[in-house]
C-alpha positions in Angstrom: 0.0 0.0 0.0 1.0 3.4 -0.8 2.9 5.2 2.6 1.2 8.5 3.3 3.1 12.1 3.4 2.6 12.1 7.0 3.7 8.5 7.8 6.9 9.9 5.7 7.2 13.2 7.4 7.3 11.1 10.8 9.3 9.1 10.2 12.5 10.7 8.0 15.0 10.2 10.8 15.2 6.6 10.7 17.6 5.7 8.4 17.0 4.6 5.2 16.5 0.8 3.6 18.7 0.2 0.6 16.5 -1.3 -2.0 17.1 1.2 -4.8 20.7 0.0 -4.3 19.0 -3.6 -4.9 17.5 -2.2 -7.9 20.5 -0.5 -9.1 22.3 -4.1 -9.2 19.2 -5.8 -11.1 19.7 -2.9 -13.8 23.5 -3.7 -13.4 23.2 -7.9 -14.1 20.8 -6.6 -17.0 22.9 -4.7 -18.9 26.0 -7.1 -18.2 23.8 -9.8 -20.1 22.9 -7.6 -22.8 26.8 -7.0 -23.6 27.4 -10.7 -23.3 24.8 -11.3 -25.8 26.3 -8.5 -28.3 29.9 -9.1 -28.0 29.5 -13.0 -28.6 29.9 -12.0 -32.1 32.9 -9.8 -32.4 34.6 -12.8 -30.3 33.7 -15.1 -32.5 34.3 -12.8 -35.4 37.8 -13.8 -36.9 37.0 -17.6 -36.5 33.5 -17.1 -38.5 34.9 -15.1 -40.9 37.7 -18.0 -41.9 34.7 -20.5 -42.2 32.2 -18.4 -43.8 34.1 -16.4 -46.3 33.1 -12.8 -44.9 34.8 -10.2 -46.1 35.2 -6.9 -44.5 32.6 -5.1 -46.0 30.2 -8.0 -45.2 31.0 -8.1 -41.8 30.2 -4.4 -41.9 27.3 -4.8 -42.7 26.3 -7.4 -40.3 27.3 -4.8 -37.6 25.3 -2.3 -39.1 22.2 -4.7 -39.9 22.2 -4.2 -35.8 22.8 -0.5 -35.7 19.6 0.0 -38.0 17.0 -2.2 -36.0 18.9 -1.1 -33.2 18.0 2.4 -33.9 14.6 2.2 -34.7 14.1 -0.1 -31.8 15.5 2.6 -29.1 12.8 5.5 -30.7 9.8 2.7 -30.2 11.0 0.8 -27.0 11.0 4.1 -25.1 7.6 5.9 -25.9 6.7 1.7 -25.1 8.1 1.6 -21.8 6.9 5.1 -20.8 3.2 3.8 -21.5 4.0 -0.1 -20.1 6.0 1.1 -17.1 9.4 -0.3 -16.4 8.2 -3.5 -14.9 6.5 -4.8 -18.3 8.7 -3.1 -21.0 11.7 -4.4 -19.2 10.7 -8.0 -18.9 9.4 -7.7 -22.9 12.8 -6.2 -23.8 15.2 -9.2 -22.4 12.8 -12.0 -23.6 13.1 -10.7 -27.0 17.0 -10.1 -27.0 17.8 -13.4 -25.6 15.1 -15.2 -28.4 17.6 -13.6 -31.2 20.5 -13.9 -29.3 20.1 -18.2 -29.2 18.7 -17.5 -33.0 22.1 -16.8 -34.4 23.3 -20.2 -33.4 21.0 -21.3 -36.4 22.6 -18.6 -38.9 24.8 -20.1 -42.0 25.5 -17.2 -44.2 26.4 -13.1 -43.7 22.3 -12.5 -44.6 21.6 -15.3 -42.0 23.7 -14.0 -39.3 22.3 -10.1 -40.6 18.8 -11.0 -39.8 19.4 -12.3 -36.3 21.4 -9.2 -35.5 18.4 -7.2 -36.6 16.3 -9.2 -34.0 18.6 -8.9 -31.5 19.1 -5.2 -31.8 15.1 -4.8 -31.4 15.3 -6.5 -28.1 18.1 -5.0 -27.0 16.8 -1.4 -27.8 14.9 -1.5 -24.5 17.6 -1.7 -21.9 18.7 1.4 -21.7 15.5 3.7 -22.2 14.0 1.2 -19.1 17.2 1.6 -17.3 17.2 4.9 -17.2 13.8 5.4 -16.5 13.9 3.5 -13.3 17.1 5.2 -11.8 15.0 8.4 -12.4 12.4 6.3 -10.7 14.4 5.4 -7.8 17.5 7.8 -7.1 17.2 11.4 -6.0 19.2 13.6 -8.4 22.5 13.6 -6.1 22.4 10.1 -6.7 21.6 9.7 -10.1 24.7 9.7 -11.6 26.3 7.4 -9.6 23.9 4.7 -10.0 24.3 5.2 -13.9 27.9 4.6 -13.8 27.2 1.9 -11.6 24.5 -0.3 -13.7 26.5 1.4 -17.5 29.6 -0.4 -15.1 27.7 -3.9 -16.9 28.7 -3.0 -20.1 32.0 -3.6 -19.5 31.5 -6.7 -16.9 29.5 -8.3 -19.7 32.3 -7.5 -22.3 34.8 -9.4 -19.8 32.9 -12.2 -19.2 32.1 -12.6 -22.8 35.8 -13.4 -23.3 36.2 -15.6 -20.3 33.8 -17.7 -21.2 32.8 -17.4 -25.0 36.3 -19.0 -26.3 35.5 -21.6 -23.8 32.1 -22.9 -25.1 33.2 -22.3 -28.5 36.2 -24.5 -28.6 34.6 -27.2 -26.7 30.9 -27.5 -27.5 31.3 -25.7 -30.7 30.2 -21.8 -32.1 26.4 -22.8 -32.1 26.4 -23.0 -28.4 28.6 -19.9 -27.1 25.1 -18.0 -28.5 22.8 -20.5 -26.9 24.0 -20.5 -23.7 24.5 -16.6 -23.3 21.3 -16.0 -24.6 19.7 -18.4 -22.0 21.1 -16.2 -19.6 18.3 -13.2 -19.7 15.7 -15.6 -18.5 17.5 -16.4 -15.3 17.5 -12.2 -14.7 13.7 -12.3 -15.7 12.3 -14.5 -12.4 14.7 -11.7 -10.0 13.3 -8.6 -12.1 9.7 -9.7 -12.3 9.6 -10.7 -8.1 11.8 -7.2 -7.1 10.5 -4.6 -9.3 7.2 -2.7 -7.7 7.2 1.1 -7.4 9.0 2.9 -4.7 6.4 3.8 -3.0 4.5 0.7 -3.2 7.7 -1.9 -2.8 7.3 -3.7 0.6 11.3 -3.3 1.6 11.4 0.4 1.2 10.9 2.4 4.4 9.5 5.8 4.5 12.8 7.4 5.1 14.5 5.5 1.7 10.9 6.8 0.3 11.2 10.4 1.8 14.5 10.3 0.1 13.9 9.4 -3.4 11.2 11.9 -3.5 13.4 14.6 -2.2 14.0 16.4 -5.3 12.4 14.9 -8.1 9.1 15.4 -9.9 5.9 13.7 -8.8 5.4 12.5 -12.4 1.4 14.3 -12.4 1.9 15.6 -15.7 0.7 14.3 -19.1 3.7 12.7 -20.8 5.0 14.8 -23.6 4.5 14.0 -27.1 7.8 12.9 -29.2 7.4 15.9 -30.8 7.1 18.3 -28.4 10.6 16.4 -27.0 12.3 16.9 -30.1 11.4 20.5 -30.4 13.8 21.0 -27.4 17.2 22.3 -28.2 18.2 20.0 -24.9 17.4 17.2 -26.2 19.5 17.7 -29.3 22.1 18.5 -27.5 22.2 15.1 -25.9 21.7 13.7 -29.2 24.2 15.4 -31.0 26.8 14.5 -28.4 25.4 10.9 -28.6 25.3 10.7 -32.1 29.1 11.8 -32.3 31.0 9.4 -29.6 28.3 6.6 -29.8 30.0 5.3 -32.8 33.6 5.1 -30.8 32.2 2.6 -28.7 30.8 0.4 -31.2 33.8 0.4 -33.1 35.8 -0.7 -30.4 32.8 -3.2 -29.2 32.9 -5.2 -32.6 36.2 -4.6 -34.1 38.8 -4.3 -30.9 38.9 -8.5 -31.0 39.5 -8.4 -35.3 42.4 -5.0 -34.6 44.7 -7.3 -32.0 44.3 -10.3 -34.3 45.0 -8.6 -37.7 47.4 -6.4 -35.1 49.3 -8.7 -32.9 48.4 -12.3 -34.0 46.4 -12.8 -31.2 44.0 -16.0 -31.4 41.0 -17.4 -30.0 42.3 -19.0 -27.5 44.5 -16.0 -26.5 42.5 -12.8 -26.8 40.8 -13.1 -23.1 43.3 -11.4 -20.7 43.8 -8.4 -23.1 39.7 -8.0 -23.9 39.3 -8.7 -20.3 41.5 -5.9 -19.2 40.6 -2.7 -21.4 37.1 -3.8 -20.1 38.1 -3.4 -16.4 40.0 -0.5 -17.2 36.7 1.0 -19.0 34.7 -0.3 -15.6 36.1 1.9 -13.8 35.7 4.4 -15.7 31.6 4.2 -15.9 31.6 4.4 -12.0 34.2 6.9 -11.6 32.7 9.0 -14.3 29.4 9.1 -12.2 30.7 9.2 -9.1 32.9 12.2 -10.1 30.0 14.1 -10.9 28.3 13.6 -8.0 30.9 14.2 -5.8 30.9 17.7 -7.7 27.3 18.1 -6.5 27.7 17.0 -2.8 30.2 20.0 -2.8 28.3 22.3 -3.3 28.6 22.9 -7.1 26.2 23.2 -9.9 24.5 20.8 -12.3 25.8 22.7 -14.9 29.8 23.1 -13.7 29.5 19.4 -12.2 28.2 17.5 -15.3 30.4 19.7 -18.0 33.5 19.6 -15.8 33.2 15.5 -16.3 32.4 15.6 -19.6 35.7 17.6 -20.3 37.8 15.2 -18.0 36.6 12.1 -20.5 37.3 14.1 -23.3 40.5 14.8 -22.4 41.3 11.3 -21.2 40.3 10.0 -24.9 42.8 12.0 -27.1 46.1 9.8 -26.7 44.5 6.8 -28.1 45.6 8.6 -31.2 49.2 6.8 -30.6 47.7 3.5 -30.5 48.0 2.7 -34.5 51.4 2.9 -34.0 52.5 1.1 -30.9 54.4 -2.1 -32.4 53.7 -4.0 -28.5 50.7 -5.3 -27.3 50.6 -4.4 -23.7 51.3 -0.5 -24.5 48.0 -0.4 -26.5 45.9 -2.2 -24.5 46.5 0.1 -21.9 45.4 3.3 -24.0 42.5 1.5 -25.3 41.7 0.7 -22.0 42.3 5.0 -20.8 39.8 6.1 -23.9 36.7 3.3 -23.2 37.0 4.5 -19.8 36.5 8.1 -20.8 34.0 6.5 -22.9 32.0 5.0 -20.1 32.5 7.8 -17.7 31.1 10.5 -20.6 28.4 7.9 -21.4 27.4 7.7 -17.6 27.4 11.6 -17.7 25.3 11.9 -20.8 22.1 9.6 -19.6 22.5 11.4 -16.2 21.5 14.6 -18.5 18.6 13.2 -19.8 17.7 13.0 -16.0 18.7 16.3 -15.2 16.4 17.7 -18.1 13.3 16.0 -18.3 10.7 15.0 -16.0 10.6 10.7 -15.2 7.7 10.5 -17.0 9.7 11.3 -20.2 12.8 9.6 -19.2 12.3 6.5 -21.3 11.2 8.4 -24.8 14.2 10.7 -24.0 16.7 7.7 -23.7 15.1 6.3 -26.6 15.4 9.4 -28.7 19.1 10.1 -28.2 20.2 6.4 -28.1 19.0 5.7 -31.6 20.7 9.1 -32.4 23.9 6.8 -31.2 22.8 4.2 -32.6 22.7 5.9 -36.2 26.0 7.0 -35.6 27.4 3.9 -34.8 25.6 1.8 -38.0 27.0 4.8 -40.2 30.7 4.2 -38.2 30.5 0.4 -38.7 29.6 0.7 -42.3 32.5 3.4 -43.2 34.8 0.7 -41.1 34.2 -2.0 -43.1 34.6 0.2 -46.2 38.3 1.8 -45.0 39.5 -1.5 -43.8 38.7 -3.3 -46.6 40.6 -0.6 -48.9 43.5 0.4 -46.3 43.8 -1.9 -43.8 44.7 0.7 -41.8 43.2 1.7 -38.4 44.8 4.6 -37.9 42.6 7.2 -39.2 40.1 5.3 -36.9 41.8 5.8 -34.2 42.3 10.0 -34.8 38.6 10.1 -35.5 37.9 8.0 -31.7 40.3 10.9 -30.1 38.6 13.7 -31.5 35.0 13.3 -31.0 34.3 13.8 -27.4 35.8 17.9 -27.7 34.1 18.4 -30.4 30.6 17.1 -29.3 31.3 18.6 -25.6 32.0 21.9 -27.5 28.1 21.5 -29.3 26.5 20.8 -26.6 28.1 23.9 -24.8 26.6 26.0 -27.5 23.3 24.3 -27.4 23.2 24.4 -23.4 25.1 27.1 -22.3 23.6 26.6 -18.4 22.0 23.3 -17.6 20.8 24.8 -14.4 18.8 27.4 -16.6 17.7 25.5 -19.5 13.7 25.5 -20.0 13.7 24.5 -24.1 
């Protein structure tokens, strides 16, 4: 039953339960098992493309088959998961991505393996807009941050245990079942999600004081939902977009073609690729929780949302620029370590960016939002991974890849300066 405003005002000083903390880690093991599920394919990448006869440009295009319905998938997922709530659209989301994930175990050609990206993308589309929604949900805006880096942390946990245990399954049980036995993995998640997630104020292990709390300083969520277009009218949200649309790409590239770069690179096999894969994506880890806890450390101090969120966003984008060098470090260890320094200024930005959507927008939005400026990445990133397969097929050079990855993050921090000179004063 819904606590009263009195029952809460009573009883503030008691101190408060943890459950958004339990939430948080839900959202967390979620979006570890949807990176497992995407990265079992760059893993498997060089090995599929000796037996099926990709090319470059196919392979591209496989990527991208995932970018598109990826895209399209974010846009409808989050006006979904506004109407269904978090509870539904979330438990829709990971039954469909883990359906496609098992589904490419059945694939034979580049078209095959094309389709079952698309379907995988479609489900995949609504983790974030649902993630999002439910930290702004759950966390009071000093917190909000935090608890992004922490659950955006699973991106790189699932890219590490991809690795550890993809290889494994592969050369033992063979290719078919490193995808069935990830994908199976988002039903186990389902039975915790569906018996954990109620509302705040309705969840049986939150007290009034954790309540009291998350309601400190966020909106009561009264208002009509806004239309898509009245969202998109917003210069805000373009300024999320923009940035999103510009370093989005980075990521992928590094997501499905880091593995392909140290074998083409440094001769590194299947059976060798773990511990380097495994340790840019710890080095990117802490980045996502740093990045958030930076920023709200900023806030606890006293500062701004405006000088807190753009001071982080500068200290990522600085971070990324030396991966420039990487293209022509000769040793392995040398350039897993910058690879690892720019995905963590990755994550941390990324962590930083979703908080913004937070920061902007009233929860009742928050999904449509995510949605909105994550197929915005998403475009970015299918446009990236098609121009990739393109340049590498012609060059075979990475290194004007690796100048583009270093430069984006000033340049879209610069545009969304312009567009938002003053978070804290923003209205449009």
């Amino acid at each position: 039953m819904m606590k009263s405003t009195t029952e809460i005002q009573v009883n503030v000083t008691h101190k408060p339960s943890s459950m958004r903390w339990w939430i948080c880690a839900l959202l967390f093991f979620a979006t570890t098992i949807n990176y497992i599920d995407r990265q079992v394919l760059a893993i498997l990448a060089p090995q599929l493309q000796k037996e099926m006869g990709w090319s470059e440009v196919e392979y591209g295009y496989i990527v991208t088959s995932f970018q598109f319905s990826y895209a399209i998938g974010l846009l409808l997922a989050g006006k979904l998961i506004d109407f269904l709530g978090t509870k539904k659209g979330f438990a829709i989301s990971i039954v469909l991505w883990s359906l496609a994930a098992v589904s490419h175990a059945f694939a034979r050609t580049a078209a095959g393996f094309g389709v079952a990206r698309m379907a995988l993308g479609i489900g995949e589309s609504g983790n974030f807009p649902a993630a999002v929604k439910t930290i702004a949900e759950w966390f009071p805006r000093k917190e909000r941050a935090l608890a992004t880096g922490i659950f955006n942390s699973g991106s790189n946990i699932g890219a590490i245990v991809a690795p550890l245990i993809v290889p494994m399954i592969a050369l033992h049980f063979g290719w078919q079942w490193a995808f069935i036995a990830t994908g199976a993995l988002g039903f186990v998640w389902l039975f915790f999600w569906l018996r954990m997630a109620h509302s705040p104020a309705n969840h049986p292990d939150v007290n009034v004081s954790e309540l009291a709390l998350i309601e400190s300083d966020t909106d009561t969520g009264s208002e009509k939902p806004a239309s898509i277009w009245q969202i998109i009218r917003t210069r805000k949200v373009w300024a999320i977009a923009i940035g999103k649309f510009l370093t989005d790409p980075i990521w992928w590239f590094f997501l499905y073609w880091l593995p392909k770069f140290l074998n083409q690179t440094y001769g590194l096999q299947l059976d060798k690729i773990g511990l380097p894969l495994i340790t840019v994506y710890l080095i990117a880890d802490a980045g996502s929780i740093g990045g958030g806890w930076i920023s709200s450390q900023f806030l606890k101090i006293g500062w701004t949302i405006n000088a807190a969120r753009k001071t982080t966003l500068l200290i990522c984008a600085v971070m990324v620029i030396p991966i420039y060098l990487v293209s022509d470090i000769s040793t392995l260890w040398p350039a897993v370590f910058l690879i690892g320094l720019g995905m963590a200024a990755h994550t941390g930005w990324s962590a930083n960016m979703y908080t913004l959507a937070t920061d902007f927008f009233p929860k009742q939005d928050i999904a449509t939002v995510v949605g909105f400026i994550g197929m915005s990445g998403a475009i970015g990133g299918m446009l990236m991974a098609s121009a990739t397969g393109h340049l590498l097929e012609a060059t075979g050079s990475y290194k004007s890849l690796f100048i583009v990855a270093a430069s984006m993050y000033s340049i879209a921090l610069a545009l969304i300066h312009i567009l938002v000179p003053d978070i804290d004063k923003v209205k449009s």
